[in-house]
C-alpha positions as CSV (number, residue, x, y, z in Angstrom):
1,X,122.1,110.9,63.0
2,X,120.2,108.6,60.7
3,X,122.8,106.6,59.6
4,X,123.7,105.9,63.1
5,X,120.6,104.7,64.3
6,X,119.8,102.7,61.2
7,X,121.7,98.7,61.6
8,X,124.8,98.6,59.4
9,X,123.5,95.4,57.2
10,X,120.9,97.9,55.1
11,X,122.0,101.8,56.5
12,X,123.3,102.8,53.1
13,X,119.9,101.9,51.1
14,X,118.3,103.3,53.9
15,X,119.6,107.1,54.7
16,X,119.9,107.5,50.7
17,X,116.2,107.2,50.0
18,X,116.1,109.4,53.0
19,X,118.2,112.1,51.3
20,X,116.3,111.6,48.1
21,X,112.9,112.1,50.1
22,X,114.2,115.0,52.0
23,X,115.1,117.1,48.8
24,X,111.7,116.3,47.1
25,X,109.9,117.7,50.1
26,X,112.3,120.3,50.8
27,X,111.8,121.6,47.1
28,X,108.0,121.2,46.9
29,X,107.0,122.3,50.5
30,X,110.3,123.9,51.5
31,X,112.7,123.5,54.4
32,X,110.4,123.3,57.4
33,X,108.0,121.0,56.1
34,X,111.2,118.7,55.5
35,X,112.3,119.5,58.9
36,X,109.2,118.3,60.2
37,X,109.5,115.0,58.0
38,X,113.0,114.3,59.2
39,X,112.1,114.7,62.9
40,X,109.1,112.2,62.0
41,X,111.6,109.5,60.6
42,X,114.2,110.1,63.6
43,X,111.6,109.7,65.8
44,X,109.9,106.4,64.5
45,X,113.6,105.3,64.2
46,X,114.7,105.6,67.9
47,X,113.2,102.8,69.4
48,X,114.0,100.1,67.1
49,X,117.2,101.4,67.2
50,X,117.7,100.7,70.8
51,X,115.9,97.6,70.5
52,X,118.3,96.5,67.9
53,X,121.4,97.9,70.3
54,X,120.3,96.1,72.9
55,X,119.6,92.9,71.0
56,X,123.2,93.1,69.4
57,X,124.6,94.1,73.2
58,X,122.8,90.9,74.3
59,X,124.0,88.8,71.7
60,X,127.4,89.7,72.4
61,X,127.6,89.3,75.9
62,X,125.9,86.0,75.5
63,X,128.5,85.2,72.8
64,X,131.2,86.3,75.7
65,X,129.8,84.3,78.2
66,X,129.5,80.8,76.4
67,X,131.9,78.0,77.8
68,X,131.9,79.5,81.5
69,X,131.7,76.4,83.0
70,X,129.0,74.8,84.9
71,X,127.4,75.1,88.3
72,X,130.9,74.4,89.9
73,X,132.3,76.8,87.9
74,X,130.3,79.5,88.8
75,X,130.6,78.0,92.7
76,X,134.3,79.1,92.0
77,X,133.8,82.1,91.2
78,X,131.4,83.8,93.8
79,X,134.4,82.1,96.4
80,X,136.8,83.9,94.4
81,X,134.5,87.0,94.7
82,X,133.5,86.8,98.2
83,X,137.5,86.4,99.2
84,X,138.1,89.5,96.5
85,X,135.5,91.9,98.3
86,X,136.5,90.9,101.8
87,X,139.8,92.1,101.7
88,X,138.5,95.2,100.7
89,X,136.5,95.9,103.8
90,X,135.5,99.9,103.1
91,X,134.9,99.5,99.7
92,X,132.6,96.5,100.0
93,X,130.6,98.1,103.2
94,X,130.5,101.6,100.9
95,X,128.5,99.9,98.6
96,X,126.5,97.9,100.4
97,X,125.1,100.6,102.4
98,X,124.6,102.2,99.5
99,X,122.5,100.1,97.9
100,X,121.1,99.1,101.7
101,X,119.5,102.9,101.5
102,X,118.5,102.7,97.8
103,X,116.7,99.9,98.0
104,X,115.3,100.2,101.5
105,X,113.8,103.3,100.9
106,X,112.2,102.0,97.7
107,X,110.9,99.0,99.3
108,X,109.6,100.8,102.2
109,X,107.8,103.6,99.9
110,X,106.6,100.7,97.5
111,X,105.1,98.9,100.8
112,X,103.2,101.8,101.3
113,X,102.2,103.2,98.1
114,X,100.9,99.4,97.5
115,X,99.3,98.9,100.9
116,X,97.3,102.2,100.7
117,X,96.5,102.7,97.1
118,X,97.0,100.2,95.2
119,X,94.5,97.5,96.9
120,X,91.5,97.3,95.9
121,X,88.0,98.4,98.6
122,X,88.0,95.6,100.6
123,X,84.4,95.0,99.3
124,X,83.4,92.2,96.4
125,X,83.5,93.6,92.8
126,X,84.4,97.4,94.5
127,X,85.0,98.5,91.2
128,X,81.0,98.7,91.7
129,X,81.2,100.9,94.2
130,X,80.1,104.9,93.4
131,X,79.8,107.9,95.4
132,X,77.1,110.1,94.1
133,X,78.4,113.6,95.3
134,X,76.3,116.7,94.7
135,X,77.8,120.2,93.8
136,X,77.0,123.7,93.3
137,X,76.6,126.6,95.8
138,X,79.7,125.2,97.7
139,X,81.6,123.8,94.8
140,X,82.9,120.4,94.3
141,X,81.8,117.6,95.5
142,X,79.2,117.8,98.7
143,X,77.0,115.3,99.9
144,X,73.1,115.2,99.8
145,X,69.6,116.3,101.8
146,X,67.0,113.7,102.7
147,X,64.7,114.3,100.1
148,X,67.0,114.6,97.4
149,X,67.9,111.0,98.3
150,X,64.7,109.6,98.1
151,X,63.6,111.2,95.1
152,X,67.1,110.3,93.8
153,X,66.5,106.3,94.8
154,X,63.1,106.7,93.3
155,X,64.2,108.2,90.0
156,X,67.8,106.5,88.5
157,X,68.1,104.1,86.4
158,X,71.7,103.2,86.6
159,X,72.6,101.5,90.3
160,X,71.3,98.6,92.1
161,X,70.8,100.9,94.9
162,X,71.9,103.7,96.4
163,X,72.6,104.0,100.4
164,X,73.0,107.2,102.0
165,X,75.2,107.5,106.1
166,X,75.4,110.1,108.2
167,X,78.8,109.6,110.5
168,X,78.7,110.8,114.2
169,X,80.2,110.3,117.3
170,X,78.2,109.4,120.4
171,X,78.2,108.5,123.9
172,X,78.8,105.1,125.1
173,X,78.2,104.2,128.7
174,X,79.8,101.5,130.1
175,X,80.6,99.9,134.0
176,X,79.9,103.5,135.3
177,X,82.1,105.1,132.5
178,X,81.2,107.1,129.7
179,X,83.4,107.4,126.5
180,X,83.3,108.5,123.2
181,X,82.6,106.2,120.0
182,X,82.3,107.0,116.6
183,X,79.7,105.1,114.3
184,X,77.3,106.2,111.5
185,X,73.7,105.8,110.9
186,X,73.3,104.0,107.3
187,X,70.5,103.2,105.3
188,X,69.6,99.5,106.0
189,X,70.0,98.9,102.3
190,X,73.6,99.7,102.7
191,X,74.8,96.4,103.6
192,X,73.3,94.3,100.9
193,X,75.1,96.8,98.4
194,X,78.5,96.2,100.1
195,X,78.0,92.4,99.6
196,X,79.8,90.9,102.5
197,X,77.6,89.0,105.7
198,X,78.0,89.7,109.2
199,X,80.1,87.4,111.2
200,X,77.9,87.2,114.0
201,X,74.0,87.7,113.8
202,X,72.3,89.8,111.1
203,X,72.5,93.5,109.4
204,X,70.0,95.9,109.2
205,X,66.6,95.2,107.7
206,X,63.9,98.0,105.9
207,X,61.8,97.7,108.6
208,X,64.6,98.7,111.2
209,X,64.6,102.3,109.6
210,X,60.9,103.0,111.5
211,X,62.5,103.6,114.5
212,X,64.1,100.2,115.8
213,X,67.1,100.3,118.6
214,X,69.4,98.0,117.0
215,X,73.0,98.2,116.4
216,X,75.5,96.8,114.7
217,X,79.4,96.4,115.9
218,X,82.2,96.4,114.1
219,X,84.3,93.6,114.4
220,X,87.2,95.9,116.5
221,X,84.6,97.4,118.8
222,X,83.3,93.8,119.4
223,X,86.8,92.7,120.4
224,X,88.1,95.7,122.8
225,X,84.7,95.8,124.4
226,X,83.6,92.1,124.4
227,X,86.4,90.6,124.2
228,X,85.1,88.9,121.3
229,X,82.3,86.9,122.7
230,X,80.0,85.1,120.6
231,X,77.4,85.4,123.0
232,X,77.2,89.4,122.3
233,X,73.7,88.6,120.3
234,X,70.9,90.1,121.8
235,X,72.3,92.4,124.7
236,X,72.5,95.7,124.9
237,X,74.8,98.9,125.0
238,X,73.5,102.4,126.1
239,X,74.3,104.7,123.7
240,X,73.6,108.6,124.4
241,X,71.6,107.5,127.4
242,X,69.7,105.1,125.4
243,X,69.5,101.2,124.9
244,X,70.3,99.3,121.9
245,X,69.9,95.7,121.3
246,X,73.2,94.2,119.3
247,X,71.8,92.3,116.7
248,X,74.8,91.3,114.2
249,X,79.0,91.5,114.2
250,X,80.5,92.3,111.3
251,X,83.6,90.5,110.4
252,X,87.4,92.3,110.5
253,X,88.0,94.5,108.4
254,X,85.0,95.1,107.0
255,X,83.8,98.7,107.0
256,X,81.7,101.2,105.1
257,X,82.9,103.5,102.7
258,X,82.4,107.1,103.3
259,X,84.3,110.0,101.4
260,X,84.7,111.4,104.4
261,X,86.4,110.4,108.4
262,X,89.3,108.8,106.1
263,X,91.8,106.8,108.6
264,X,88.8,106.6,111.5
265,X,86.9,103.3,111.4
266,X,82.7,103.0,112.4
267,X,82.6,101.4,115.7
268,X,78.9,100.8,114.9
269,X,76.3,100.8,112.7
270,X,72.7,102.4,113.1
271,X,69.6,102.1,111.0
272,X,68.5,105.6,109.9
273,X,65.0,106.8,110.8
274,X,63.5,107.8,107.4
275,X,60.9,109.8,108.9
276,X,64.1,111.6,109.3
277,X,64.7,111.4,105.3
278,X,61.7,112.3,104.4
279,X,60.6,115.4,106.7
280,X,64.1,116.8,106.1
281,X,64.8,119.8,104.6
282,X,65.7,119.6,100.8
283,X,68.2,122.4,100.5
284,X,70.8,121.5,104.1
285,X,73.0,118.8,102.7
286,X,74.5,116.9,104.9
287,X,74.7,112.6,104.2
288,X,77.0,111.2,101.8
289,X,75.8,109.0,99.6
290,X,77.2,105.8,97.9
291,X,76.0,103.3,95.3
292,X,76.4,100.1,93.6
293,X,76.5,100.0,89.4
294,X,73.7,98.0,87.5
295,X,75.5,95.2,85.8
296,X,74.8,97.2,82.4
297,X,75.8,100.7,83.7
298,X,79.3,102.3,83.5
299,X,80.3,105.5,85.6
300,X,80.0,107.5,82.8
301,X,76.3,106.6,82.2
302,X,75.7,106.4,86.1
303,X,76.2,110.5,85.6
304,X,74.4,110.9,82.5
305,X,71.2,109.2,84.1
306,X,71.9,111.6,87.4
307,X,72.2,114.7,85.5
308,X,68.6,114.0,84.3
309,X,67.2,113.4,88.0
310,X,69.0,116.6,89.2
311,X,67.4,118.5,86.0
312,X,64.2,117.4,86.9
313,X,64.5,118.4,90.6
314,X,65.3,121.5,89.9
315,X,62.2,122.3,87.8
316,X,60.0,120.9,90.4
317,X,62.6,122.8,93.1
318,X,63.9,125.8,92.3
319,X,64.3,127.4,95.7
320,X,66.6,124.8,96.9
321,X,68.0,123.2,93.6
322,X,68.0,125.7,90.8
323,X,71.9,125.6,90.4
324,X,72.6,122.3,91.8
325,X,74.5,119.8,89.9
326,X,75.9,116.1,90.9
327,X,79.2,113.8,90.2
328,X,79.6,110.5,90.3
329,X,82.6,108.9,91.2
330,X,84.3,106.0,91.3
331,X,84.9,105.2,94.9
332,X,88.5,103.9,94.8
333,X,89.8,106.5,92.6
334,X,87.9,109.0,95.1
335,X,89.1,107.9,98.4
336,X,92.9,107.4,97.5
337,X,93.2,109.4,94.0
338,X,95.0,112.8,95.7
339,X,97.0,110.6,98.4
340,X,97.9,108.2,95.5
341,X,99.3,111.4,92.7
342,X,101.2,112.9,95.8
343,X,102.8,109.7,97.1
344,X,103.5,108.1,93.6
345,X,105.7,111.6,93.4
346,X,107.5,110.6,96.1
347,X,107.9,107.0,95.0
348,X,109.1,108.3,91.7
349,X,111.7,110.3,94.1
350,X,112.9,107.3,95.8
351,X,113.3,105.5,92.5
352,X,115.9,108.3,91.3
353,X,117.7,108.1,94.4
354,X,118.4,104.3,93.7
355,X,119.4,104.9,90.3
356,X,121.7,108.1,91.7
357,X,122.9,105.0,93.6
358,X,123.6,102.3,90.9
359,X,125.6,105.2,88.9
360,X,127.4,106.2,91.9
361,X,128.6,102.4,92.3
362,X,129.0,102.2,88.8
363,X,131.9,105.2,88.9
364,X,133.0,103.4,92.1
365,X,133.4,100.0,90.3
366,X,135.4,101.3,87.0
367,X,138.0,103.6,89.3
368,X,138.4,100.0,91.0
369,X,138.4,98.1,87.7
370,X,141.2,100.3,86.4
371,X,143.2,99.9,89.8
372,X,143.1,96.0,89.2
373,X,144.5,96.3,85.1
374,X,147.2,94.2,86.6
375,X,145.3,91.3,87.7
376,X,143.0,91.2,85.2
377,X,145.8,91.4,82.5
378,X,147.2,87.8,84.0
379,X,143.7,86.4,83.9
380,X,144.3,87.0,80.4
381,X,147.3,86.0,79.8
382,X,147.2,82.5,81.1
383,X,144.4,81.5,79.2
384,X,140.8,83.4,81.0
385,X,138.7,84.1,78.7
386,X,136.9,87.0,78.0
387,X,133.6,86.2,79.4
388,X,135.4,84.3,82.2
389,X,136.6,88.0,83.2
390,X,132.8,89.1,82.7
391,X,131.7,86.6,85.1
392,X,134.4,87.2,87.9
393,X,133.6,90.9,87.7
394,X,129.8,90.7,87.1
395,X,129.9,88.3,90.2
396,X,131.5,90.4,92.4
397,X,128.4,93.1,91.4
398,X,125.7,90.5,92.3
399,X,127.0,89.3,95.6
400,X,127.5,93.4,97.0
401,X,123.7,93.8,95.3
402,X,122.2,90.9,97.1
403,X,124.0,91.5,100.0
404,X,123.2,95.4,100.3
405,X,119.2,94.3,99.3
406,X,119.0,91.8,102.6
407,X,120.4,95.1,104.3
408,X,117.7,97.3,102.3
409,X,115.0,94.4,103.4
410,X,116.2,95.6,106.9
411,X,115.8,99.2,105.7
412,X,112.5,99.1,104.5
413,X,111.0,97.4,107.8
414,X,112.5,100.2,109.5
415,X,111.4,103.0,107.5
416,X,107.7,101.3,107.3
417,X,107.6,101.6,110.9
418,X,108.9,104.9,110.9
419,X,106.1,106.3,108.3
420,X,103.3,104.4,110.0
421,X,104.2,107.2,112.6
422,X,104.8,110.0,111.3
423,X,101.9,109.9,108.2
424,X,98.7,111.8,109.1
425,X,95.8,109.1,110.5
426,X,93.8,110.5,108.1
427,X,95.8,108.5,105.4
428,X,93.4,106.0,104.7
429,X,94.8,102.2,105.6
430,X,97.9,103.6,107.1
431,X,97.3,101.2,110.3
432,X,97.4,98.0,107.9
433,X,101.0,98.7,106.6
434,X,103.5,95.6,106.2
435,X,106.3,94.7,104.5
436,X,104.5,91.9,102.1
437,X,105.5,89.2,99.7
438,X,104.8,91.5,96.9
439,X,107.0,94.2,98.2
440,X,109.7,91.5,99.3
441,X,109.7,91.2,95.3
442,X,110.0,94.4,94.6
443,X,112.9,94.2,97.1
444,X,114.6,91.4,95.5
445,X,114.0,93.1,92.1
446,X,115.4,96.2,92.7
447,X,118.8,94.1,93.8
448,X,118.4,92.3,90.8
449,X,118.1,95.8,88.7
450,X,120.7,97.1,90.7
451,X,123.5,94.6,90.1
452,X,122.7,94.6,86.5
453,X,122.9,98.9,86.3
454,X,126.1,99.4,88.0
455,X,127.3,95.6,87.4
456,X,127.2,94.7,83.8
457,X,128.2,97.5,81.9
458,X,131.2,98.3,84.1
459,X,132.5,94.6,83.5
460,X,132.1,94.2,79.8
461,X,133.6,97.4,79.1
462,X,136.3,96.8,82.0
463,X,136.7,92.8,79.6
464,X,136.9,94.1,76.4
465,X,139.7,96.4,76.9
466,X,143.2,95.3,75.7
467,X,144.4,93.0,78.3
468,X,147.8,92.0,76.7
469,X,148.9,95.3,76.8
470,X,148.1,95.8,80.2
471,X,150.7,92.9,80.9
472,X,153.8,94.5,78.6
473,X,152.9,98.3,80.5
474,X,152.5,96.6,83.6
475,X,148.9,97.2,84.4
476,X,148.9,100.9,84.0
477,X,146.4,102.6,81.4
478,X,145.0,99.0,80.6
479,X,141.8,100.3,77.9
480,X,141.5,103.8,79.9
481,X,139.8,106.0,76.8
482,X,136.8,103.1,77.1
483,X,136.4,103.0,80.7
484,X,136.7,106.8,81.9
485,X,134.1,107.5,78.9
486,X,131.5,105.2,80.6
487,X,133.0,106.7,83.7
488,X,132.1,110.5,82.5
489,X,128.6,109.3,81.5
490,X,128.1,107.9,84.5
491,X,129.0,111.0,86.5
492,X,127.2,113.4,84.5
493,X,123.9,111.1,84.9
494,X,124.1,111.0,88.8
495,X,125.0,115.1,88.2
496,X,121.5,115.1,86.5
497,X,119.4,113.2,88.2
498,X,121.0,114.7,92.0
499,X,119.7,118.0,90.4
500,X,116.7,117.0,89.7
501,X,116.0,115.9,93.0
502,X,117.7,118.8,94.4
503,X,115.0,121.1,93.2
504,X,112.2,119.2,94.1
505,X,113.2,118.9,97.2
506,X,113.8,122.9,97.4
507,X,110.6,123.0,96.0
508,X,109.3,120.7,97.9
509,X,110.8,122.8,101.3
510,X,109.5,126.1,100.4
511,X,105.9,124.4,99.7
512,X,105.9,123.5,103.6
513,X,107.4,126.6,104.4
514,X,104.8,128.8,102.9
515,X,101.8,126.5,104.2
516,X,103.3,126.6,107.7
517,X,103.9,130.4,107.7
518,X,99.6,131.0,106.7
519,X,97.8,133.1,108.5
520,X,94.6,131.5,109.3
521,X,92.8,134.4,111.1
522,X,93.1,133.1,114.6
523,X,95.8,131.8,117.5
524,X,95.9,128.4,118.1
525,X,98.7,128.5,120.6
526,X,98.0,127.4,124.0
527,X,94.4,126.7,123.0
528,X,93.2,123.1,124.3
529,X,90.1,121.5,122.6
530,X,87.4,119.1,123.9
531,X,84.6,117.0,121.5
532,X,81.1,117.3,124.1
533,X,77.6,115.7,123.0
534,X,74.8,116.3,125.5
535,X,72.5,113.6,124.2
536,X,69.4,111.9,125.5
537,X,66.3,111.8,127.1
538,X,68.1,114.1,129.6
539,X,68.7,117.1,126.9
540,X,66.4,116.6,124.7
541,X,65.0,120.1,125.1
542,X,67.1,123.5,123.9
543,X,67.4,124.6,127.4
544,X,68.8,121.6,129.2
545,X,71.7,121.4,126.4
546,X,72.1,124.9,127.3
547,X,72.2,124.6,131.3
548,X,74.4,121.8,130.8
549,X,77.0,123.4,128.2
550,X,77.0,126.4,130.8
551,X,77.8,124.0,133.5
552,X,80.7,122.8,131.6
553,X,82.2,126.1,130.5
554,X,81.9,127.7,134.5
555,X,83.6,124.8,136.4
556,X,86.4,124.8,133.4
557,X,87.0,128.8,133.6
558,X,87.5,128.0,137.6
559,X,90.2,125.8,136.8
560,X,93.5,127.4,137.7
561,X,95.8,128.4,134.3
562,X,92.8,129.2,132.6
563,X,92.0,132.3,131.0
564,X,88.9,132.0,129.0
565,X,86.7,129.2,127.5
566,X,84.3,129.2,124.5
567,X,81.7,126.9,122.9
568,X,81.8,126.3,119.1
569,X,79.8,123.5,117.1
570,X,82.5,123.0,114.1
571,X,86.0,123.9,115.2
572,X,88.0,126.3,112.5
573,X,89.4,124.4,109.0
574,X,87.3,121.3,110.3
575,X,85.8,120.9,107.4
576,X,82.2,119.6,106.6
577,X,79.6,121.5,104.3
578,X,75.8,121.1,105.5
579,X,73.8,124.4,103.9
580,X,74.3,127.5,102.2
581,X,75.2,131.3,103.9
582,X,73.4,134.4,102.2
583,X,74.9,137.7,103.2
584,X,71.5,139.8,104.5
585,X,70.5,142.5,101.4
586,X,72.5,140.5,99.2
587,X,70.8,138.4,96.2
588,X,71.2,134.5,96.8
């Protein structure tokens, strides 16, 4: 094995120092310690070995392909190929659909994988950008209390600042109407750590957190309810039976991170009360909380410094943070990191499928190459060159890759479409999908790779076979030993790789299967759910919330169909953490 992968010009110096080596270890530390050595030097050996194979391939083929002619020669040739592949309507429409689907699917998944993971926060140096998520009692990761903001703001070392939000949905009335937006309070520090000014107006200011009604839109609210007018400055929306004064617009596509509500965009922003923050109580957790990195501060120090401020809350708090601990995350990584693993799988899927394609071809083109010995023997025999025939056939590869890619382009558009419906909206970004430049490389590339995997190979081995013979037999069994080699390697590769796909997607079935078949602990068939929030000077008592909930659940049981209603705050597998449970005559 050795000898083989060592070049010819020094192989016999080579593997004998190699036997000599071998016996002196196999002697002095016996035979598995010379095992080990020899797998060592095949192993450092491989890759320059296929370096040097494909230099030497390279070389050749370049050799082959000197004196081709010029522009107008190769002009000549993809006429000659066009008129070759179009009187061969099936096999020419085979492969282009093939490599249509290959490459369209690829596209389509790159498109997506690129325009959900792979940008960057839409926020100036995001890499910045940190949640600081506590844990403990509930697990991994939660967000924070009130006071164990402040006192974290007041204590770390490591961040420019540190902003804490609290998402919710409210009620906006409008022309008579009353619907339901969804916007988050947010420290008023939160928008100087993001970095990016307000189209319209201002943002939030400190003193705005003592109780100020001011709001801020976000720039698709301002458009679908103001039609984007300029003018918006200084009026007023009622929100929960309440007015506030519109004081800035941010512009699109700005919004705030939050590890949690991925796929739903703030509508608006709110200053948070800190009288809120600061007469909270320590041990319910419910904000999320994100920061920005100190110039000389890394993530990993960022943690260090926060393990100290939790150690020393929980000496001065033991009630409510004896066993609490905290992470800090990267925000990017935190937001897309599970989407990003589980869709890069099926990236990685789409990939094989192309390359199950390209050998598929591959098999198709050296069956064809054999059924055209003939030809190809006369090519020879009146003077074509070697690299001539190289060309023709080579040709013929590029033209049904390029033109099954513009079909994939097609493809991909599609499928984009397609996933942009059927992905959960949780998905972050999923709305913003399109088919790109970048991806329109990728595209083009994958055509490019394609013709080159199921092109190149077929035609130098389909060239190099012996073409004067094929004339004396007349065309039949022209270099067949060579060609249905490469043929059974090709076939055994797509074998492989269709198998390996084959059980992931088993796998991938009986994962779905056994999620779908769960048993959550309740009936959700025929069940019909409604989001209510009795808010404002109206309710602001326990028993008007009450009278009104009551109102809502008698005139819906005296609709006809309906059996029986109920009133829940969170509904079940929501999700959401805000305190701990204790079971009564249990320790903590």
């Amino acid at each position: 094995m050795l000898s083989r992968l060592v070049p010819s010009d020094y192989r016999e110096s080579v593997v004998g120092d190699a036997r000599q080596e071998f016996r002196r270890i196999l002697e002095a530390d016996g035979l598995w310690a010379a095992r080990r050595w020899y797998g060592r030097q095949i192993t450092s050996s491989l890759l320059p070995a296929i370096g040097h194979g494909l230099g030497t391939l390279a070389r050749r083929i370049t050799k082959s392909l000197r004196g081709m002619g010029g522009k107008g020669m190769w002009t000549k040739e993809l006429r000659v190929a066009l008129r070759v592949l179009l009187k061969q309507p099936g096999f020419t429409a085979g492969v282009c659909l093939m490599v249509a689907l290959g490459v369209g699917a690829t596209t389509a998944l790159f498109g997506v994988f690129q325009t959900v993971f792979l940008q960057p926060l839409p926020i100036p140096d995001s890499h910045e950008i940190v949640f600081v998520m506590q844990s403990g009692g509930f697990g991994c990761c939660g967000p924070s209390s009130g006071p164990d903001y402040l006192d974290g703001v007041e204590r770390q070392r490591s961040f420019e600042g540190m902003a804490i939000l609290s998402p919710r949905t409210a009620n906006l009335a409008s022309d008579g109407a009353v619907e339901r937006v969804f916007g988050t309070l947010i420290s008023s520090n939160g928008f100087d750590l993001v970095g990016i000014p307000p189209q319209l107006g201002r943002t939030l200011e400190p003193e705005d957190g003592n109780g100020a009604h001011v709001v801020v839109l976000n720039h698709g609210f301002w458009q679908s309810n103001f039609g984007g007018d300029p003018e918006v400055i200084g009026t007023s929306l009622r929100i929960d039976d309440q007015p506030w004064t519109i004081v800035g617009v941010m512009p699109e596509g700005f919004d705030i991170p939050s590890p949690w509500n991925l796929g739903r965009h703030h509508q608006f922003y709110q200053p948070f009360p800190m009288e809120t923050l600061r007469q909270g109580n320590r041990g319910s957790r419910s904000y999320p909380v994100f920061a920005r990195l100190s110039p000389a501060a890394d993530v990993a120090a960022a943690q260090a410094d926060m393990d100290r401020v939790m150690r020393e809350l929980a000496q001065e708090y033991p009630e409510t943070n004896a066993e609490r601990g905290v992470r800090v995350f990267d925000a990017h990584k935190y937001l897309y990191g599970d989407f990003g693993e589980q869709f890069g799988l099926i990236l990685g899927a789409a990939i094989v499928v192309l390359l199950v394609a390209c050998g598929n071809i591959a098999a198709l083109q050296l069956a064809r190459a054999a059924g055209r010995g003939s030809e190809l023997s006369v090519r020879s025999a009146i003077g074509a060159p070697r690299g001539a025939i190289i060309r023709l056939l080579f040709t013929e590869s590029a033209v049904l890759a390029l033109a099954g890619g513009a079909l994939g382009i097609l493809v991909a558009l599609a499928g984009m479409q397609a996933f942009g419906t059927i992905i959960p909206p949780n998905v972050p970004r999923i709305s913003g999908l399109a088919l790109d430049g970048l991806a329109l490389v990728v595209a083009l590339g994958a055509s490019a790779g394609a013709a080159l995997a199921f092109g190149m190979l077929p035609a130098v081995v389909s060239a190099r076979t012996n073409l004067a013979l094929g004339v004396r037999e007349g065309g039949q069994g022209t270099g067949a030993p060579a060609r249905e080699r490469l043929r059974d390697a090709f076939i055994v590769g797509q074998i492989a790789l269709g198998l390996v796909l084959a059980n992931g997607a088993a796998l991938l079935v009986k994962s779905y299967m056994t999620l779908t078949g769960q048993e959550y602990g309740f009936e959700a068939e025929g069940v019909l759910t409604v989001g209510l929030s009795a808010a404002g000077d109206r309710y602001e008592d326990a028993a008007a919330r009450e009278a009104f909930y009551q109102q809502v659940v008698d005139r819906v049981e005296s609709v006809p169909g309906v059996e029986a209603t109920g009133m829940i705050t969170r509904l079940p597998l929501y999700g959401g953490s805000n305190g701990n449970v204790w079971i009564e005559g249990t320790p903590p």
